[in-house]
PQR file with spaces between the fields and no chain letter, atoms N, CA, C, O and H, PARSE charges and radii, in Angstrom:
ATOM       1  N    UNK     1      28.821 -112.625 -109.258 -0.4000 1.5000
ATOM       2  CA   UNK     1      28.893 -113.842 -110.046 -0.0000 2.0000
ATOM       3  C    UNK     1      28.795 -113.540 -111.537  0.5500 1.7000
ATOM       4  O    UNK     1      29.067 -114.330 -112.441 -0.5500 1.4000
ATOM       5  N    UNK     2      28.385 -112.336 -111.661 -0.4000 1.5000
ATOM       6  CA   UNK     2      27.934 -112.062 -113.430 -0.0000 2.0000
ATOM       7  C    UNK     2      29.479 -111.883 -114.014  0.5500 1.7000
ATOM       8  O    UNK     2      29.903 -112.292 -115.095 -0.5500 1.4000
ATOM       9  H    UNK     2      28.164 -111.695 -110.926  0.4000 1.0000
ATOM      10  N    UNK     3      30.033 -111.319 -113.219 -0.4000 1.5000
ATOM      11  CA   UNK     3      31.575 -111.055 -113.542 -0.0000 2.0000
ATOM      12  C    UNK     3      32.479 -112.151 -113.713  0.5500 1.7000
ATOM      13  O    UNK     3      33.406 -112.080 -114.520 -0.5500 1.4000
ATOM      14  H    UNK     3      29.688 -110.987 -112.341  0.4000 1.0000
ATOM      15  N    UNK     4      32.246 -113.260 -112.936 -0.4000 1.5000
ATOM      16  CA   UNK     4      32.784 -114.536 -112.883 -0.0000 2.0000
ATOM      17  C    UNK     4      32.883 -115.287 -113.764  0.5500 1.7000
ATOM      18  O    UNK     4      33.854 -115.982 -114.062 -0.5500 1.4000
ATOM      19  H    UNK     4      31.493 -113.318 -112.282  0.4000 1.0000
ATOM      20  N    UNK     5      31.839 -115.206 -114.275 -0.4000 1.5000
ATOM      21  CA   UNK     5      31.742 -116.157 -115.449 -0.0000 2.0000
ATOM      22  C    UNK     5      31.861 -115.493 -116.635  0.5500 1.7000
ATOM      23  O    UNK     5      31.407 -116.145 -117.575 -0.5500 1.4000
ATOM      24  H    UNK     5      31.050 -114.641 -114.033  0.4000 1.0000
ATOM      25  N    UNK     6      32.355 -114.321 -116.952 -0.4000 1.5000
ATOM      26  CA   UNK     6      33.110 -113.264 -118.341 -0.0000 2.0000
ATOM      27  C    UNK     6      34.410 -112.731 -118.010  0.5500 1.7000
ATOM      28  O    UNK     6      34.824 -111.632 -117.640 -0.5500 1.4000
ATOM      29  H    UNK     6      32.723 -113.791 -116.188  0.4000 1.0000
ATOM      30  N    UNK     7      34.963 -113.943 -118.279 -0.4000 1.5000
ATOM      31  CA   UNK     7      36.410 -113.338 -117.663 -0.0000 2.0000
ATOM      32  C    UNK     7      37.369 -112.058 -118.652  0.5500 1.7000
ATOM      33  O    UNK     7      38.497 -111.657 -118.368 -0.5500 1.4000
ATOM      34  H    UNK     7      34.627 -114.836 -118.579  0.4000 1.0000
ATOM      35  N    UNK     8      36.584 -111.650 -119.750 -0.4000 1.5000
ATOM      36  CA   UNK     8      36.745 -110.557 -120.793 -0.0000 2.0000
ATOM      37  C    UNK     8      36.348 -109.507 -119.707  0.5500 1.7000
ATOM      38  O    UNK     8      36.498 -108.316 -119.979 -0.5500 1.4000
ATOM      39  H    UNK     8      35.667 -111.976 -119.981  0.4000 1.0000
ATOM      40  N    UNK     9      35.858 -109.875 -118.510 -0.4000 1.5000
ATOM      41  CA   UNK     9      35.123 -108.328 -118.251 -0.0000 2.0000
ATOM      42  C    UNK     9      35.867 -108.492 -116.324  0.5500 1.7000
ATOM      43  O    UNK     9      35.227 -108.114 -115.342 -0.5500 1.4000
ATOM      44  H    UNK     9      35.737 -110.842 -118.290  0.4000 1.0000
ATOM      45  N    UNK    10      37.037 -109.017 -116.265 -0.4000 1.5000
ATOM      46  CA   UNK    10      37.405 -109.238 -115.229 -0.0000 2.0000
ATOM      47  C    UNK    10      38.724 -107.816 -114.846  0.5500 1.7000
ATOM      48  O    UNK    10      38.728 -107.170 -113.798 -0.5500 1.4000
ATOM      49  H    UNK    10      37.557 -109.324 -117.062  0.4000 1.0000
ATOM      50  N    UNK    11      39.547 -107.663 -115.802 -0.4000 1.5000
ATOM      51  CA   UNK    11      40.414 -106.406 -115.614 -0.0000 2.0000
ATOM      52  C    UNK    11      39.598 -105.336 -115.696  0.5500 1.7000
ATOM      53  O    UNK    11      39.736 -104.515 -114.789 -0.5500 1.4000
ATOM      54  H    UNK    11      39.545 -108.188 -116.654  0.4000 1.0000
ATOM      55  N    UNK    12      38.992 -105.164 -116.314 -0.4000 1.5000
ATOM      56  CA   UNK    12      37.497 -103.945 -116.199 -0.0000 2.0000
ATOM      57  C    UNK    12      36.732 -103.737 -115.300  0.5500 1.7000
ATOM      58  O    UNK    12      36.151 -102.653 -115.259 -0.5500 1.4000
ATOM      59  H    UNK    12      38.879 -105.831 -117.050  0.4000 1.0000
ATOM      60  N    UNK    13      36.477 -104.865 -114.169 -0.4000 1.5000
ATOM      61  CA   UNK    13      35.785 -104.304 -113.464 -0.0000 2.0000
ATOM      62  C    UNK    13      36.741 -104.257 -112.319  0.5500 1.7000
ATOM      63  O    UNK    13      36.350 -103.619 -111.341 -0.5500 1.4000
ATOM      64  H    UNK    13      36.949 -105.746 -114.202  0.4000 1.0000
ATOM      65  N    UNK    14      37.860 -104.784 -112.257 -0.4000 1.5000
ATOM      66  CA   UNK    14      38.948 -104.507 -111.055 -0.0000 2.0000
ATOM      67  C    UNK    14      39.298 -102.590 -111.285  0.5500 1.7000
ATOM      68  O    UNK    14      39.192 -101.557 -110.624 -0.5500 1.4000
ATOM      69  H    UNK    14      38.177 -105.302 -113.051  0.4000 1.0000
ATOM      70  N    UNK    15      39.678 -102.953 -112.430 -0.4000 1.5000
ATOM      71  CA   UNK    15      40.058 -101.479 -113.212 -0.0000 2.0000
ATOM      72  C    UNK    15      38.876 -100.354 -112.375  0.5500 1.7000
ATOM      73  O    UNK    15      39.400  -99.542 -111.612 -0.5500 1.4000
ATOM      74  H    UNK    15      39.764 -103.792 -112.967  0.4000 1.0000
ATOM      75  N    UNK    16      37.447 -100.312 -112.505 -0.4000 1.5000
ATOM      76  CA   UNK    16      36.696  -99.799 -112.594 -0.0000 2.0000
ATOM      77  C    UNK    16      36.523  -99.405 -110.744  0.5500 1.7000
ATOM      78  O    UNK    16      36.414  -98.289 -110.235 -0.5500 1.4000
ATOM      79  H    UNK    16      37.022 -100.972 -113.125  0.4000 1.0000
ATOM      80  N    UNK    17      36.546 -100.637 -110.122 -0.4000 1.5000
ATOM      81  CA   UNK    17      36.479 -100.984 -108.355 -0.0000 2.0000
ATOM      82  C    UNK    17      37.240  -99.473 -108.410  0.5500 1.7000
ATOM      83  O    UNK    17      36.603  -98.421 -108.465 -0.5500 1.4000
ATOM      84  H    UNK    17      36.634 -101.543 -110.536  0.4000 1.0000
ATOM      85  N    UNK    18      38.720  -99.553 -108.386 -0.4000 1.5000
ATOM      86  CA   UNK    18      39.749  -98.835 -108.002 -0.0000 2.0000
ATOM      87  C    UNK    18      39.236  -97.381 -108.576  0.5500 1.7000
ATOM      88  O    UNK    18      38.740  -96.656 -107.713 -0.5500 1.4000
ATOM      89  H    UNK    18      39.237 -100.407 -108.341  0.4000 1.0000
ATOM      90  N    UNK    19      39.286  -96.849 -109.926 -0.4000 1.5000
ATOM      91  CA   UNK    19      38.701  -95.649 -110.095 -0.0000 2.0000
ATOM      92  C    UNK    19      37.804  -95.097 -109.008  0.5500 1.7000
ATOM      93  O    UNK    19      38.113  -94.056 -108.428 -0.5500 1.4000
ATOM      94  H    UNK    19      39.689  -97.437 -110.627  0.4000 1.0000
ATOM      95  N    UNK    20      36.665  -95.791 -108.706 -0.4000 1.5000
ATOM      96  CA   UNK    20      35.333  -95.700 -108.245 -0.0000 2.0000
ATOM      97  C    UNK    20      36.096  -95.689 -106.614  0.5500 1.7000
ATOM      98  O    UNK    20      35.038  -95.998 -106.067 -0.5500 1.4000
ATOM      99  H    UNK    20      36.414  -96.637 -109.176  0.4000 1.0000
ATOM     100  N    UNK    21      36.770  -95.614 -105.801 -0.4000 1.5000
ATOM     101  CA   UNK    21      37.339  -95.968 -104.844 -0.0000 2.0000
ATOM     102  C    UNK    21      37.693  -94.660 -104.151  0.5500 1.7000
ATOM     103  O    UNK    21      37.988  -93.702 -104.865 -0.5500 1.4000
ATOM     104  H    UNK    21      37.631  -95.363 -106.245  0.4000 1.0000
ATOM     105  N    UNK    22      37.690  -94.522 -102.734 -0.4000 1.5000
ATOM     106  CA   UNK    22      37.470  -93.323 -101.972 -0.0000 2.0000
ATOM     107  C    UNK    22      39.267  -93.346 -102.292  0.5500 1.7000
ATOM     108  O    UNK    22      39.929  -94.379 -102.397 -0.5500 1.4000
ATOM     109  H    UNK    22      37.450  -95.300 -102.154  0.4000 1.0000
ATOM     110  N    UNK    23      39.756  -92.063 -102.395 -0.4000 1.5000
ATOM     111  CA   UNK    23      41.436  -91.898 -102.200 -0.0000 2.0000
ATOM     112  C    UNK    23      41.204  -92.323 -100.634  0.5500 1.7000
ATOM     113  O    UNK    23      40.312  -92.257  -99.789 -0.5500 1.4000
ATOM     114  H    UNK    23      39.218  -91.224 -102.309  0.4000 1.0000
ATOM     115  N    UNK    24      42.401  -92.748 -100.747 -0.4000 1.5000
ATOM     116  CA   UNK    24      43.598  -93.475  -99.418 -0.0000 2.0000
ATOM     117  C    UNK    24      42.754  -94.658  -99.042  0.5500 1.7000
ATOM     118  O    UNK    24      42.791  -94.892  -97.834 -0.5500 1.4000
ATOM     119  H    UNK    24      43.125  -92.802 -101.434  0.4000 1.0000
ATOM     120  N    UNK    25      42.219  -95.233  -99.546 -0.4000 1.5000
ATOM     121  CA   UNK    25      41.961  -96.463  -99.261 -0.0000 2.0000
ATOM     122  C    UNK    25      41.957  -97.491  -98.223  0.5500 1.7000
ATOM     123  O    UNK    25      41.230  -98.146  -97.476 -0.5500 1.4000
ATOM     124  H    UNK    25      42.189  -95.043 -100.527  0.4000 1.0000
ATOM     125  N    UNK    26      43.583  -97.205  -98.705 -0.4000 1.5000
ATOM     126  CA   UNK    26      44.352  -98.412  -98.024 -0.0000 2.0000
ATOM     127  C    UNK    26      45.109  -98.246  -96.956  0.5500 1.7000
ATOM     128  O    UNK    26      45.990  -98.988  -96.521 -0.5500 1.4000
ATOM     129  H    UNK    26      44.174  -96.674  -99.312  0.4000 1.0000
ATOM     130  N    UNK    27      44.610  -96.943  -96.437 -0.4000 1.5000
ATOM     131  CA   UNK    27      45.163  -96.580  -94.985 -0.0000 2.0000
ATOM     132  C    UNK    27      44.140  -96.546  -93.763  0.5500 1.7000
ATOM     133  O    UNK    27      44.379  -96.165  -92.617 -0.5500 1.4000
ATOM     134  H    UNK    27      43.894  -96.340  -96.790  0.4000 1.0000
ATOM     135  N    UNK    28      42.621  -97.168  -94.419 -0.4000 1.5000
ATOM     136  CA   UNK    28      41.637  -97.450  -93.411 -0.0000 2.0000
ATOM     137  C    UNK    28      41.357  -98.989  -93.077  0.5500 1.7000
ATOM     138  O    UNK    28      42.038  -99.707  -93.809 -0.5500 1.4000
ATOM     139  H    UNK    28      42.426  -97.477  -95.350  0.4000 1.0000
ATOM     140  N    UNK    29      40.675  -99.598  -92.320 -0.4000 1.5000
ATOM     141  CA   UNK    29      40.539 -100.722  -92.254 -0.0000 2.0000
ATOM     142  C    UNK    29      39.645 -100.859  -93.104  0.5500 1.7000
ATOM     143  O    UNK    29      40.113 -100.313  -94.104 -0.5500 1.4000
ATOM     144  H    UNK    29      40.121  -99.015  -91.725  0.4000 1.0000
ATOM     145  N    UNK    30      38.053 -101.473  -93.498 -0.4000 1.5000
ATOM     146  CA   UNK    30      39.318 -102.851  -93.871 -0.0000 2.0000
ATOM     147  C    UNK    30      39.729 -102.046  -95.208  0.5500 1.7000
ATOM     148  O    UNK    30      39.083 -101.209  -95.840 -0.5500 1.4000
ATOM     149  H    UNK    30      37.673 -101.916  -92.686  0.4000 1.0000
ATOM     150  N    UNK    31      40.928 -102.538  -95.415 -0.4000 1.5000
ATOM     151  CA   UNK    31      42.128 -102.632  -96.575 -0.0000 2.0000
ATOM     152  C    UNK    31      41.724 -102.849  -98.028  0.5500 1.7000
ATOM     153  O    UNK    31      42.583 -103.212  -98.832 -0.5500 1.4000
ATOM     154  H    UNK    31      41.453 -103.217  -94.902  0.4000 1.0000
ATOM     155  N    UNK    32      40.187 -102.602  -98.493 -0.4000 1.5000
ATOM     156  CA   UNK    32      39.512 -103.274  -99.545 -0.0000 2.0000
ATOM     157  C    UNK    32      39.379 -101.422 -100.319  0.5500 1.7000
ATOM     158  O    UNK    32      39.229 -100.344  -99.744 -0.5500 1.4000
ATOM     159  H    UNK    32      39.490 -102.307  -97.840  0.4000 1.0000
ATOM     160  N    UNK    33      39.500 -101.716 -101.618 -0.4000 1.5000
ATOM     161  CA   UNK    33      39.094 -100.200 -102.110 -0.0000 2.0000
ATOM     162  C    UNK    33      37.542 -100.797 -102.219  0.5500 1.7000
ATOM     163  O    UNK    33      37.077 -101.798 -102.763 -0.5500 1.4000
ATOM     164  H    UNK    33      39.622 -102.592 -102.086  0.4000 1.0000
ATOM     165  N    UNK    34      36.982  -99.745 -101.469 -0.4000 1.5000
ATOM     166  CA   UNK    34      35.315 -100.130 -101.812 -0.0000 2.0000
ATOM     167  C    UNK    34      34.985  -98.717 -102.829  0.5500 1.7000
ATOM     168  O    UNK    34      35.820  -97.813 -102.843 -0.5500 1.4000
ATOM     169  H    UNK    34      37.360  -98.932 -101.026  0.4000 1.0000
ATOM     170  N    UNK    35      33.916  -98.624 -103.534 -0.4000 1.5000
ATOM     171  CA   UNK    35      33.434  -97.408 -104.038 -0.0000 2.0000
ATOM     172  C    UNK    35      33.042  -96.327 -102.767  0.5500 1.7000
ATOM     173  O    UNK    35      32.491  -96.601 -101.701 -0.5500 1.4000
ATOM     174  H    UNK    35      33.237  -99.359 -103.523  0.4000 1.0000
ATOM     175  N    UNK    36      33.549  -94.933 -103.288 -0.4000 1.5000
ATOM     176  CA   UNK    36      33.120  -93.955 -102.584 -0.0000 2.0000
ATOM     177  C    UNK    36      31.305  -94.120 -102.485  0.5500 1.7000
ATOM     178  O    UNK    36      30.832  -94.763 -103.423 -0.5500 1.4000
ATOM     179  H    UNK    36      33.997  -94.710 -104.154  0.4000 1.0000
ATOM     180  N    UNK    37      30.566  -93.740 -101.724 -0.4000 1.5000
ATOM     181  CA   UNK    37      29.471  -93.808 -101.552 -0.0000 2.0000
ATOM     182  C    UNK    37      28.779  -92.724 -102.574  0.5500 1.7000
ATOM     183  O    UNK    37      28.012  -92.908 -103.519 -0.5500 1.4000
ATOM     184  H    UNK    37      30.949  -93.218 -100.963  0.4000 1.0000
ATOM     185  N    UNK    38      29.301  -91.611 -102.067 -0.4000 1.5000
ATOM     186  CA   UNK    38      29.347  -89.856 -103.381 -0.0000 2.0000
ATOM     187  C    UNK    38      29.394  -90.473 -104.853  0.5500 1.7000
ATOM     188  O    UNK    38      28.557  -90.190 -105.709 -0.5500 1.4000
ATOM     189  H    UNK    38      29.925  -91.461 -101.300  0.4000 1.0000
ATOM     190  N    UNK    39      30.297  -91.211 -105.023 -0.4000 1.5000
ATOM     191  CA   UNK    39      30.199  -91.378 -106.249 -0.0000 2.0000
ATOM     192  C    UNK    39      28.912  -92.927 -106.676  0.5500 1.7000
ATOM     193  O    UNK    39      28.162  -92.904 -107.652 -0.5500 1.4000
ATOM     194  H    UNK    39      30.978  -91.441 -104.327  0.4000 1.0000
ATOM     195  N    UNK    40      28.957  -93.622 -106.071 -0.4000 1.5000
ATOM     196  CA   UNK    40      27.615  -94.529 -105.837 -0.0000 2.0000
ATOM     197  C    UNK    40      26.692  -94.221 -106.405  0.5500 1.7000
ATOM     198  O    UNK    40      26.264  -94.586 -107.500 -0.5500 1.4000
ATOM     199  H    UNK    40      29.566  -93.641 -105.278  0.4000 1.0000
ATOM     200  N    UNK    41      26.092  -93.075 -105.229 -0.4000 1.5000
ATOM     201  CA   UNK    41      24.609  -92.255 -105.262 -0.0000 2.0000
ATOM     202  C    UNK    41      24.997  -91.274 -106.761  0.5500 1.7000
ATOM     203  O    UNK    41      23.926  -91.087 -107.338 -0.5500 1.4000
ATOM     204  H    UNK    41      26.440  -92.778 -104.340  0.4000 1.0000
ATOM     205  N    UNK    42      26.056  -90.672 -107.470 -0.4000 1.5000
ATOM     206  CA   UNK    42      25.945  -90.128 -108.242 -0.0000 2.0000
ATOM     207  C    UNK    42      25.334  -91.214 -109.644  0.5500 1.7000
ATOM     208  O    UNK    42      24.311  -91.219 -110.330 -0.5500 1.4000
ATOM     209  H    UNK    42      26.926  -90.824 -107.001  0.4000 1.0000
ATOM     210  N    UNK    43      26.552  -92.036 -109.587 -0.4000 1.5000
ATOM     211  CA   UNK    43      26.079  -92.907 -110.794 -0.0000 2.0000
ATOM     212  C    UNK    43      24.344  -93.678 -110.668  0.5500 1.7000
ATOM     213  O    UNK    43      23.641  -93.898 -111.655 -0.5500 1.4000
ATOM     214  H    UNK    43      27.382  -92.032 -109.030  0.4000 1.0000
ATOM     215  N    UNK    44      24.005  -93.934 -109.454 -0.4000 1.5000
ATOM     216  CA   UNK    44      22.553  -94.196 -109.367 -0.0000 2.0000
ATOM     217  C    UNK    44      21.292  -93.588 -110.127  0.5500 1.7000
ATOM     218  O    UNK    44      20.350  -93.962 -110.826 -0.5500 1.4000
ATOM     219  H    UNK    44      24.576  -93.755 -108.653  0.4000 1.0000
ATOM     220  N    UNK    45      22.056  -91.956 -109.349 -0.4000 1.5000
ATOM     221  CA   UNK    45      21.001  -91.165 -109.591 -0.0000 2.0000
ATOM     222  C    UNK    45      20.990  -90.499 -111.299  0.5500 1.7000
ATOM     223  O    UNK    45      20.010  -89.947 -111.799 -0.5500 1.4000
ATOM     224  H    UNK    45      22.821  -91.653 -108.781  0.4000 1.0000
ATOM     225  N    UNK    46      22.474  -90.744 -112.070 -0.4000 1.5000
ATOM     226  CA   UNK    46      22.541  -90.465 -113.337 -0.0000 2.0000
ATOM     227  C    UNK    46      21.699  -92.016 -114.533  0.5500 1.7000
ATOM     228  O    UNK    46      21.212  -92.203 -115.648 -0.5500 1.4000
ATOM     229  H    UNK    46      23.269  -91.193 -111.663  0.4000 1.0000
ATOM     230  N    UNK    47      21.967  -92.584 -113.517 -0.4000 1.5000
ATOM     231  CA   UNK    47      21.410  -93.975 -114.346 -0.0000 2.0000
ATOM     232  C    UNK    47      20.070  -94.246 -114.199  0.5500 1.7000
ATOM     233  O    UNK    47      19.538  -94.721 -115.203 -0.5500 1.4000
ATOM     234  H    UNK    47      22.362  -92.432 -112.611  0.4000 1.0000
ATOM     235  N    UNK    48      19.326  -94.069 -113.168 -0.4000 1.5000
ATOM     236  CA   UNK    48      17.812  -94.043 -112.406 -0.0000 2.0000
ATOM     237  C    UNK    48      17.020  -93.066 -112.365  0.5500 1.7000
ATOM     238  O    UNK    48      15.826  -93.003 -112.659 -0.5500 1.4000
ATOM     239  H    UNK    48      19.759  -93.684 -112.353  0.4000 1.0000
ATOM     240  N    UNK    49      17.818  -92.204 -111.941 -0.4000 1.5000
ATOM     241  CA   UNK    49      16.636  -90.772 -112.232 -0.0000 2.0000
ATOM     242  C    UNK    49      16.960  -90.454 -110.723  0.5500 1.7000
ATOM     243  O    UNK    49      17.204  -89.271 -110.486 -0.5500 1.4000
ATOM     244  H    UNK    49      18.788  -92.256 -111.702  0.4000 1.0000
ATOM     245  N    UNK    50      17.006  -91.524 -109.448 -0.4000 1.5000
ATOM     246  CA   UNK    50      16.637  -91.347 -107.896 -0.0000 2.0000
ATOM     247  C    UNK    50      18.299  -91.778 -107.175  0.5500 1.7000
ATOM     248  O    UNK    50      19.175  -92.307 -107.859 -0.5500 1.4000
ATOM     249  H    UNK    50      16.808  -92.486 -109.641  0.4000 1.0000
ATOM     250  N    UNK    51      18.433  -91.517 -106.067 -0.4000 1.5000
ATOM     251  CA   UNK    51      19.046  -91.998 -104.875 -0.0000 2.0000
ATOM     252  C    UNK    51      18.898  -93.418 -105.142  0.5500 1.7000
ATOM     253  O    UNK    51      17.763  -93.638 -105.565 -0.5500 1.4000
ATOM     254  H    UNK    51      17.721  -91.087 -105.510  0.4000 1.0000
ATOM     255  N    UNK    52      19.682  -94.574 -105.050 -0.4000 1.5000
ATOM     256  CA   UNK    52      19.200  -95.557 -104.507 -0.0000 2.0000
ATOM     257  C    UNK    52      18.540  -96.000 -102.355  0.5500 1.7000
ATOM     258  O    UNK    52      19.080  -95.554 -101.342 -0.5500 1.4000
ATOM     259  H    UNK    52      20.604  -94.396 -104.706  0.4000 1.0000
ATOM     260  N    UNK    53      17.471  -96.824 -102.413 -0.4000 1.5000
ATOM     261  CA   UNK    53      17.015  -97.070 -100.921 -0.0000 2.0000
ATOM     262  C    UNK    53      18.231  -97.951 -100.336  0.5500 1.7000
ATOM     263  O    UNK    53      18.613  -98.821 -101.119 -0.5500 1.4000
ATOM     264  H    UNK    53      17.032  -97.186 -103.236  0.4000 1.0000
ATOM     265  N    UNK    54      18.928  -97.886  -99.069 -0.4000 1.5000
ATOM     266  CA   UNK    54      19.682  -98.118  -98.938 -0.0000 2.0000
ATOM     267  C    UNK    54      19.807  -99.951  -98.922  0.5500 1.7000
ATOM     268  O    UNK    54      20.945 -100.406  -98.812 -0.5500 1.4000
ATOM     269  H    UNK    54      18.618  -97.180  -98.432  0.4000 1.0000
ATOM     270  N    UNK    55      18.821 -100.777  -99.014 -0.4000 1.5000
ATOM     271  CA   UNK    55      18.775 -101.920  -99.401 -0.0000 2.0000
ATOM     272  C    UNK    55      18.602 -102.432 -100.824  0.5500 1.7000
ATOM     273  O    UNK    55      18.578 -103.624 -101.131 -0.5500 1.4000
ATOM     274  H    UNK    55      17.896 -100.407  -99.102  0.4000 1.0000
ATOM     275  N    UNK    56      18.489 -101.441 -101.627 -0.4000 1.5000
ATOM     276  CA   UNK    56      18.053 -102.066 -103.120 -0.0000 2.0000
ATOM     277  C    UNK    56      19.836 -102.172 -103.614  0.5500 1.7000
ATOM     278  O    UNK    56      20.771 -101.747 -102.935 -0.5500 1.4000
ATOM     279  H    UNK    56      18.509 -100.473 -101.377  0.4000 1.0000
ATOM     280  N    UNK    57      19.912 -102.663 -104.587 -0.4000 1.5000
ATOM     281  CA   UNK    57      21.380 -103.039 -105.486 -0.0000 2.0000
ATOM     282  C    UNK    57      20.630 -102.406 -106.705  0.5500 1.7000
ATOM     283  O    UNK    57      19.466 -102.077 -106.935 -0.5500 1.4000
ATOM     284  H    UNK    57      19.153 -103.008 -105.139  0.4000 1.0000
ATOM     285  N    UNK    58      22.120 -102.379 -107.554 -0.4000 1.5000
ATOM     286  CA   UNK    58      21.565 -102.390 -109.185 -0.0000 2.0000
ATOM     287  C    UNK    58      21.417 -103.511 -109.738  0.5500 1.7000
ATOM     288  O    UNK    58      21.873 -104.544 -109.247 -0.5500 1.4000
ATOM     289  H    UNK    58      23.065 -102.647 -107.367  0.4000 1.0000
ATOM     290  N    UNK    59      20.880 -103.474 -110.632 -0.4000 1.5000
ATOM     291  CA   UNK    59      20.460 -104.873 -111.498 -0.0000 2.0000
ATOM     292  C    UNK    59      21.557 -105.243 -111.892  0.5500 1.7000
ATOM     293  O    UNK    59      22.459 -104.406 -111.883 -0.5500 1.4000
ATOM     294  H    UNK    59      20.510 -102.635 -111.030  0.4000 1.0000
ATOM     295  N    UNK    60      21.793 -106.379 -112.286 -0.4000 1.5000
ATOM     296  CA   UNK    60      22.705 -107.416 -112.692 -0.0000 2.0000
ATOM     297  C    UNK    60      23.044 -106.816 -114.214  0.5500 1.7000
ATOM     298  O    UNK    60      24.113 -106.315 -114.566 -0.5500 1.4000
ATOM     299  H    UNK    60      21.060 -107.059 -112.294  0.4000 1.0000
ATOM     300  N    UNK    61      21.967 -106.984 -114.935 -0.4000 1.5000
ATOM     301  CA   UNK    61      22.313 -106.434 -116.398 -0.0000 2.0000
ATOM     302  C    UNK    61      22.846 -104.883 -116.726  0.5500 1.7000
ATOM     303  O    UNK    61      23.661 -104.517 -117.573 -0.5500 1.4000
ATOM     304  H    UNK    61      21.099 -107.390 -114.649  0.4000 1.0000
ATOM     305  N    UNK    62      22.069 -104.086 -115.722 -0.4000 1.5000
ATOM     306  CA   UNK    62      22.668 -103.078 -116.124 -0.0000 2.0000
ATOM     307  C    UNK    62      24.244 -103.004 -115.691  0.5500 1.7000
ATOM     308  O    UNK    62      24.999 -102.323 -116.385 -0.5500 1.4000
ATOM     309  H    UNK    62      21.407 -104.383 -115.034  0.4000 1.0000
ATOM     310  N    UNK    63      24.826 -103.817 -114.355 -0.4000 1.5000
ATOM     311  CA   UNK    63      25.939 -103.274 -114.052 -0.0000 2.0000
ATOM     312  C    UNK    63      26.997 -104.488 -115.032  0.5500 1.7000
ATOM     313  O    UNK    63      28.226 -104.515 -115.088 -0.5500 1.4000
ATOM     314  H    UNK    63      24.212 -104.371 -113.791  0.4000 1.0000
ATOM     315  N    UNK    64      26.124 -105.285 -115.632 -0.4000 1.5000
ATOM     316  CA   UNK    64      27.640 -105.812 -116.396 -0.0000 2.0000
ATOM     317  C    UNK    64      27.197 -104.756 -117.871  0.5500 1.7000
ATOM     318  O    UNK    64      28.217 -104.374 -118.445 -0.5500 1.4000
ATOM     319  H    UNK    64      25.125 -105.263 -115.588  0.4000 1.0000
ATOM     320  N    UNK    65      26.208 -104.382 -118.365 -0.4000 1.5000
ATOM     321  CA   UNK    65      26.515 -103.541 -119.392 -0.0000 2.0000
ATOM     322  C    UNK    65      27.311 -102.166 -119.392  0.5500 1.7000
ATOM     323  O    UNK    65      27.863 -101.546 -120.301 -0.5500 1.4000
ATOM     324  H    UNK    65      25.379 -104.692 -117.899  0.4000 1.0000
ATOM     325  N    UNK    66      27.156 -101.908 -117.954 -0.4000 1.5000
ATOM     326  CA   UNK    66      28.082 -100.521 -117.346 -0.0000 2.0000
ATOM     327  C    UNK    66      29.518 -101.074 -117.791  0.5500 1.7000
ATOM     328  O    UNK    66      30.334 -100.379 -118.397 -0.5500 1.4000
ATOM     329  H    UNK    66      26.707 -102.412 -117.216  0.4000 1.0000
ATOM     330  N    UNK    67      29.711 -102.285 -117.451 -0.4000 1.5000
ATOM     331  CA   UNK    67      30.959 -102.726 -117.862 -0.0000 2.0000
ATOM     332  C    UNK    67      31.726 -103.042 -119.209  0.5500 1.7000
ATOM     333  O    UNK    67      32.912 -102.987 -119.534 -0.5500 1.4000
ATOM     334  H    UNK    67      29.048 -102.850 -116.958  0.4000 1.0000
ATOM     335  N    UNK    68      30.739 -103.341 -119.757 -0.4000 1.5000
ATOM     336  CA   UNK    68      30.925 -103.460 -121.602 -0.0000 2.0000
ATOM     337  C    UNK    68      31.012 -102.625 -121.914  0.5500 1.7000
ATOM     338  O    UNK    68      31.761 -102.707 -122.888 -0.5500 1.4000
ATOM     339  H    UNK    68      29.776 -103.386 -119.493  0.4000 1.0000
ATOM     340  N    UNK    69      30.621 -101.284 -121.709 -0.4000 1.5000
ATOM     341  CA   UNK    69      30.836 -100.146 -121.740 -0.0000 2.0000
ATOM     342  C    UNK    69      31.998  -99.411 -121.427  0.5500 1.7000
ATOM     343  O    UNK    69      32.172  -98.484 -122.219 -0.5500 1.4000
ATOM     344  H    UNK    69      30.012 -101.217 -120.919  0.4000 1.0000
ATOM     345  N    UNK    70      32.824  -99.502 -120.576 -0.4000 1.5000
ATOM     346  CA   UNK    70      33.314  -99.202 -119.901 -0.0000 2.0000
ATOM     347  C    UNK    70      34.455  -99.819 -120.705  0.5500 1.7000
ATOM     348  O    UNK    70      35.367  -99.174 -121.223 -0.5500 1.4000
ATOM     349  H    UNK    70      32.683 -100.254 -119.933  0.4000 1.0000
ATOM     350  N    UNK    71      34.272 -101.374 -120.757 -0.4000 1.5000
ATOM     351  CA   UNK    71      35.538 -102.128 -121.858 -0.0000 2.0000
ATOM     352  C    UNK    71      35.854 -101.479 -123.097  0.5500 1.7000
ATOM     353  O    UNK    71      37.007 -101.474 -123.527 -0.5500 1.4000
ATOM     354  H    UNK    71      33.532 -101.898 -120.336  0.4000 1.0000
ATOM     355  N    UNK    72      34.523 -100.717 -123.931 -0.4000 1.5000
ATOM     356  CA   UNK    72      34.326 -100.680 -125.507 -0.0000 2.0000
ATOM     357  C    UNK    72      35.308  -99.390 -125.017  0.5500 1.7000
ATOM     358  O    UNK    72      36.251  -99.502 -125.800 -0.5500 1.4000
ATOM     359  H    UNK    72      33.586 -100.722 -123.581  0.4000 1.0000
ATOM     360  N    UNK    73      35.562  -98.391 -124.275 -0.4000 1.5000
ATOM     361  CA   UNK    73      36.062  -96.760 -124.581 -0.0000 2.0000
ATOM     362  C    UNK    73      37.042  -97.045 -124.186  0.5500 1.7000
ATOM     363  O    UNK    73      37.951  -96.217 -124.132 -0.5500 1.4000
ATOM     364  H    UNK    73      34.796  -98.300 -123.639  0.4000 1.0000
C-alpha cells in the first residue's frame, strides 16, 4: 500500500520486482516474478546486520526509502 499511494515510485518498484527476480520466471508456476530468496536474505542481511526470521517483513519506511533510492541513481 506504501507504493500505492506514490505513484512517482510505481515504475521503480515494478522496475526493481523484475531485477530482484529469480531468471526464468515465467516458465514456473505461478507466472509472477517474485524476488529470488538469495538475493532477499542478501539485501536483509546488508541492510540489518542478520538473516531475516522467516515471519518478520521489512519495515515500510525502509523499503519505500530503498525505493527513493533506487529512483534518485
Amino acid at each position: 500500500m506504501a507504493v500505492v499511494v506514490r505513484p512517482w515510485l510505481w515504475f521503480v518498484a515494478v522496475r526493481t520486482l523484475f531485477r530482484m527476480s529469480a531468471p526464468g520466471w515465467y516458465r514456473h508456476r505461478p507466472f509472477w516474478p517474485r524476488p529470488d530468496p538469495a538475493v532477499l536474505r542478501f539485501r536483509f542481511e546488508t541492510a540489518y546486520g542478520t538473516a531475516p526470521e522467516p515471519a518478520r517483513a521489512p519495515r515500510v519506511v525502509d523499503f519505500v526509502a530503498y525505493l527513493e533510492w533506487c529512483r534518485d541513481r
